[in-house]
PANU-834663 format. One record per residue (C-alpha): x, z, y; residue in three letters. Coordinates in steps of 0.02 Angstrom, whole numbers. Layout:
BEGIN
X; Z; Y; ala
...
//
This chain:
BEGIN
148; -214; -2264; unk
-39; -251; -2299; unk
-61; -69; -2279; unk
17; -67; -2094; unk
-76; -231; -2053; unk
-261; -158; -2092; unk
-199; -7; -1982; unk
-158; -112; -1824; unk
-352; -211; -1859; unk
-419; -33; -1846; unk
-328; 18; -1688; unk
-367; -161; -1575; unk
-543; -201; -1630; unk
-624; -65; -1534; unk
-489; -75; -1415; unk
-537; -261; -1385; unk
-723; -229; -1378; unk
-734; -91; -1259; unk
-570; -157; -1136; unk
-663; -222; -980; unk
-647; -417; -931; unk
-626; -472; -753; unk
-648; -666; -700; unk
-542; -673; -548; unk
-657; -785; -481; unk
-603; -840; -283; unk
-751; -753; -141; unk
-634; -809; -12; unk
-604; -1008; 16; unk
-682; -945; 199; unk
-639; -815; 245; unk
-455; -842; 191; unk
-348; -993; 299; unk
-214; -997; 215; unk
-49; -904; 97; unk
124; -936; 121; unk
272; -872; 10; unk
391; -800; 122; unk
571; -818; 58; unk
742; -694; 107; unk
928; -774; 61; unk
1007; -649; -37; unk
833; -548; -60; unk
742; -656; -188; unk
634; -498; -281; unk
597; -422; -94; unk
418; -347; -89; unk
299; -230; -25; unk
296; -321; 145; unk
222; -250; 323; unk
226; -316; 488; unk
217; -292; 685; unk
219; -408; 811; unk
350; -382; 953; unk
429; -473; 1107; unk
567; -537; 972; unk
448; -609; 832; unk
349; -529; 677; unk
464; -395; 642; unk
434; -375; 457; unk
482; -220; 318; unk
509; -232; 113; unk
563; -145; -25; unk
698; -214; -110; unk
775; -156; -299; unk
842; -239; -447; unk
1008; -369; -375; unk
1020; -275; -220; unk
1020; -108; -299; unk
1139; -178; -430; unk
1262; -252; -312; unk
1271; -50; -262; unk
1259; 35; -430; unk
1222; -78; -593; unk
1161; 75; -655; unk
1048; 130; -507; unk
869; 108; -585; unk
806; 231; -491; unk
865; 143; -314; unk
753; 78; -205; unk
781; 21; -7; unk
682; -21; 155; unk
748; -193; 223; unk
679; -278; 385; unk
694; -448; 448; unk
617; -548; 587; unk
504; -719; 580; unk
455; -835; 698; unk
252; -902; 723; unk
286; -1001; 569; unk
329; -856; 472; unk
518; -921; 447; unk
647; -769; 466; unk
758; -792; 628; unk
863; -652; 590; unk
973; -600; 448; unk
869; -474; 325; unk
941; -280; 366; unk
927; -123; 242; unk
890; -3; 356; unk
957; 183; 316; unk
850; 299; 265; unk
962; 453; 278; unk
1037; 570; 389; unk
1219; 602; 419; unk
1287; 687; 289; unk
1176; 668; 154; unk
1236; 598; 10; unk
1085; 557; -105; unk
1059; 362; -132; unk
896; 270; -85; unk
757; 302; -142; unk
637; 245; -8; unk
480; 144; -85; unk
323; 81; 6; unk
354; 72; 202; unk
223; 47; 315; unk
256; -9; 502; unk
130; 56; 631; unk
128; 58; 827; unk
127; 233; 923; unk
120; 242; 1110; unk
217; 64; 1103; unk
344; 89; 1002; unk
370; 21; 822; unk
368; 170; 687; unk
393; 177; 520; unk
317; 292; 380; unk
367; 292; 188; unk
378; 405; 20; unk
558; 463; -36; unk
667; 574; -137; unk
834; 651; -16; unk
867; 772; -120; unk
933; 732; -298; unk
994; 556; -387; unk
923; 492; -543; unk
743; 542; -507; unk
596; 477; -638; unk
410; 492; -621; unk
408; 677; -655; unk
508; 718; -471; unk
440; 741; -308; unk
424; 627; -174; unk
365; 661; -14; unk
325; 569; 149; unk
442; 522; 293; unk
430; 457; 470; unk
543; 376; 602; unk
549; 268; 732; unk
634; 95; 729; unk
751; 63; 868; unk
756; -109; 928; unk
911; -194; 1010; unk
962; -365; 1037; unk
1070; -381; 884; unk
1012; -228; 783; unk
855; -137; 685; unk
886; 21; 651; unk
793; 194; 612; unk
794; 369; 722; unk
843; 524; 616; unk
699; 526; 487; unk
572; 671; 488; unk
484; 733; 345; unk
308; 767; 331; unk
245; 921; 245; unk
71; 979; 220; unk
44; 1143; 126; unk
-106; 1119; 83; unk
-62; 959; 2; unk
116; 1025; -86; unk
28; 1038; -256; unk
30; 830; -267; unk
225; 800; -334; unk
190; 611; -267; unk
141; 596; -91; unk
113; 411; -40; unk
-11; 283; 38; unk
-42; 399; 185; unk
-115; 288; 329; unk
-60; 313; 487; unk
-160; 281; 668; unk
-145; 336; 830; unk
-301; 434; 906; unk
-289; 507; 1095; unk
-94; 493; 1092; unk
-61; 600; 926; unk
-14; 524; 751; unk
-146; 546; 629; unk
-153; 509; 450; unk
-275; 471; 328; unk
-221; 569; 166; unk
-348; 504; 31; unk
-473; 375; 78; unk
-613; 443; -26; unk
-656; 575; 26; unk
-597; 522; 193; unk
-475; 648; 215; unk
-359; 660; 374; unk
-214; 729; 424; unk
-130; 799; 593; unk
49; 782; 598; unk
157; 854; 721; unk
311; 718; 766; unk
446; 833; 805; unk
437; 952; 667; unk
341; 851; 521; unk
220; 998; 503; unk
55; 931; 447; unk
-134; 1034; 434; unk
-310; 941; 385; unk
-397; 893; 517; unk
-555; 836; 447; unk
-621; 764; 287; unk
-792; 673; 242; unk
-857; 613; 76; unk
-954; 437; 91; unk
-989; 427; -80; unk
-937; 254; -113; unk
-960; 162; -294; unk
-817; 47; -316; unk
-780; -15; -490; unk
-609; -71; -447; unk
-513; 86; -471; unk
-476; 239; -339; unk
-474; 179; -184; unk
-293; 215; -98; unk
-216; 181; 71; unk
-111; 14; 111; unk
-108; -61; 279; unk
-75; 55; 442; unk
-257; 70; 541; unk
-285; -12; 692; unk
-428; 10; 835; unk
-520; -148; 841; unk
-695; -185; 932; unk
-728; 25; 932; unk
-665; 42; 756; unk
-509; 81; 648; unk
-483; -58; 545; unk
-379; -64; 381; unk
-320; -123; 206; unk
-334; -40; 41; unk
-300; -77; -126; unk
-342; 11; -316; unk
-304; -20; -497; unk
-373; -57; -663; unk
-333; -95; -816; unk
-424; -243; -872; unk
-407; -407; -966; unk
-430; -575; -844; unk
-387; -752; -846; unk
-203; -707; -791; unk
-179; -583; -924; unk
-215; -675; -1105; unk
-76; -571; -1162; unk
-152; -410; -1161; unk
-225; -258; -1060; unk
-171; -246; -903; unk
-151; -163; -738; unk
-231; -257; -607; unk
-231; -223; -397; unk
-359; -265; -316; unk
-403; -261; -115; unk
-519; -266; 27; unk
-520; -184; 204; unk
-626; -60; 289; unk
-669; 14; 447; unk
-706; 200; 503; unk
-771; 286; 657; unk
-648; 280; 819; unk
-666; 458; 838; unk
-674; 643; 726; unk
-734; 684; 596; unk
-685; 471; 545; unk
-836; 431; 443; unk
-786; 266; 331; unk
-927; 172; 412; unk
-897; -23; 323; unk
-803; -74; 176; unk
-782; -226; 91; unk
-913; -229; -80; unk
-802; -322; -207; unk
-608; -353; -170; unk
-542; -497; -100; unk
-500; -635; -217; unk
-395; -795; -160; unk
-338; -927; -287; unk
-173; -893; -240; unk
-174; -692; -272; unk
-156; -700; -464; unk
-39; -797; -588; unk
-18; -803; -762; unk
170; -714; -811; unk
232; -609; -926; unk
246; -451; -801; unk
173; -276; -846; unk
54; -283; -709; unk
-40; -411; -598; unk
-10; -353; -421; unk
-82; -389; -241; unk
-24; -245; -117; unk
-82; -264; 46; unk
52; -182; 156; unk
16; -220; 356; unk
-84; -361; 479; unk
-58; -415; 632; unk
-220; -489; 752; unk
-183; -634; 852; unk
-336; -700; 950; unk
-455; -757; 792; unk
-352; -731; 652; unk
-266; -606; 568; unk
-105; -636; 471; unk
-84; -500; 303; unk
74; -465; 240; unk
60; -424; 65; unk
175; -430; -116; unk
109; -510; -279; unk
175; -447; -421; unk
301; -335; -374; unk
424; -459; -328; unk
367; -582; -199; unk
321; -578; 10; unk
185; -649; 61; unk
62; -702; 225; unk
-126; -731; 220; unk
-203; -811; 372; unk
-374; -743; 392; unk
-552; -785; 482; unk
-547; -627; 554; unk
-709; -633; 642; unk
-781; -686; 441; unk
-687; -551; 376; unk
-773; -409; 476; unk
-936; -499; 419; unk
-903; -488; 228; unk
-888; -279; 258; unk
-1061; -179; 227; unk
-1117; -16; 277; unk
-1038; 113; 154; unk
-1218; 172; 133; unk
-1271; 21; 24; unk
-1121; 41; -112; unk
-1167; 249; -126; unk
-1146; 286; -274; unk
-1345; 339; -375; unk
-1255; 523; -369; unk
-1172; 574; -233; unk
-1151; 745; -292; unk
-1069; 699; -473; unk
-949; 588; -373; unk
-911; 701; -258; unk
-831; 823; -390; unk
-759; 685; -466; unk
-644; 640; -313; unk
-617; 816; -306; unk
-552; 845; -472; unk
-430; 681; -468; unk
-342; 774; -335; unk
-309; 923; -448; unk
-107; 967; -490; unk
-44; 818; -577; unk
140; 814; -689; unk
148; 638; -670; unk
170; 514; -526; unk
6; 421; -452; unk
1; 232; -479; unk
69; 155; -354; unk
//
């Protein structure tokens, strides 16, 4: 016994001394408003939240799992859905919360649909999202791939068009496509693939055939993690406009129990037209006192997932933790003035990063993070 004790000393000591510590200390009392928790009857673990405002209300997506998918299959770990709902200005749903489906007629192959991201093109409400439609039972080792369809509005109903996937070949080596970004540039659907490099994608909405369109390395030291994709981009004052979040594992006054993952986010901007340039970005992620709470989860999550701009404010949908909806009210005009130019986080060499990035987008066996 004393034998096995001495062993585990060996193992956490220089586990403990080298694992990173991060404070969580709030940089936003002004820039952020307000939060609100935004509850669903009969959803309770909903998630993964976006939004888009439209003549009905905020017309809001989630992910849902866990009772839902166990009121389906009590086995179905692998099952994951898309719901939607709607909300009035006070961010109280109107309408009854919807799983939309996610597959065609005919196909048999359960949900699987994680992530979805609404986004505006040419005035109607779209929706894009990672998925498996081809076998059951899938784990971290099977392929997912991106999907996009419009979402049909009626007076009593949400509902999706006939889904399209999107395929890049020169992207098939990545098992796990997700976090693409979508905006629309000169009436075509574009889509930022990897954030750093800046890397973006033409997609072709009838057929789902995708090509590079242009990439562009900003060299950009952020000690949060990889950057990755979140919120749909929007043109704002000459700019796209976005969310993004990354990962690390860390230790922090939320996580006394032990090492772990931790989101993080902030927003950027990047130029209106090709080859995108990420022009500002935010230098350290946006911390509320509200973001972070001490539990006994695996990770400590804040996933940014859409915004809506109203006037002088902009209201974030985001999850915490993997199981709750939220709404942050920002100072939007404060926000754009907490971004710097990209060129005063470069990293000391540009070139070393540079193959870095590269080399994190090699083949990889298992699933990214989400």
């Amino acid at each position: 016994m004393k034998k096995t004790y001495w062993i585990y000393i060996y193992i956490l000591i220089p586990f403990c001394l080298f694992a990173r510590w991060v404070d969580l200390e709030e940089n936003s009392s002004e820039i952020i408003l307000s939060t609100k928790q935004i509850r669903l009857k009969g959803f309770k673990d909903a998630f993964n939240p976006s939004i888009l405002k439209t003549e009905k209300g905020f017309l809001i997506t989630f992910r849902c799992l866990g009772g839902w998918a166990e009121r389906l299959d009590p086995s179905g770990d692998f099952l994951s859905y898309v719901g939607a709902v709607f909300l009035d200005e006070d961010f109280k749903p109107i309408t009854k919360p919807k799983i939309l489906n996610t597959r065609s007629n005919g196909n048999t192959v359960q949900s699987q649909s994680e992530d979805a991201r609404i986004f505006s093109y040419k005035g109607r409400p779209c929706l894009i999202y990672n998925d498996n439609n081809e076998m059951n039972v899938t784990n971290s080792c099977d392929r997912r791939d991106m999907f996009i369809a419009e979402i049909l509005l009626s007076e009593k109903d949400v509902s999706l068009s006939l889904p399209i996937k999107l395929v890049c070949e020169a992207k098939r080596h990545q098992y796990c496509q997700k976090n693409w970004v979508p905006f629309e540039w000169e009436g075509k659907v574009l889509l930022s693939y990897t954030i750093e490099p800046h890397e973006v994608l033409y997609s072709n909405f009838y057929n789902g055939i995708c090509h590079v369109k242009c990439s562009t390395f900003a060299g950009i030291n952020w000690d949060y993690g990889q950057l990755r994709g979140s919120s749909a981009a929007v043109l704002v004052d000459g700019e796209y406009f976005a969310f993004f979040h990354s990962s690390i594992r860390c230790f922090s006054p939320v996580s006394v129990d032990g090492n772990r993952y931790h989101y993080f986010m902030g927003a950027y901007t990047f130029s209106k037209d090709p080859p995108f340039q990420i022009t500002k970005i935010s230098p350290e992620p946006i911390i509320h006192k509200s973001f972070y709470k001490r539990s006994g989860e695996l990770k400590r999550v804040v996933f940014p997932g859409g915004f809506v701009i109203e006037d002088d404010l902009l209201y974030l949908a985001y999850a915490r933790d993997d199981k709750e909806i939220w709404m942050a009210t920002f100072d939007f005009a404060k926000l754009k003035e907490s971004l710097v130019p990209v060129e005063e986080l470069v990293s000391v060499n540009k070139d070393e990063e540079e193959e870095k990035a590269i080399f994190r987008f090699l083949p990889k066996v298992r699933r990214n993070m989400q």
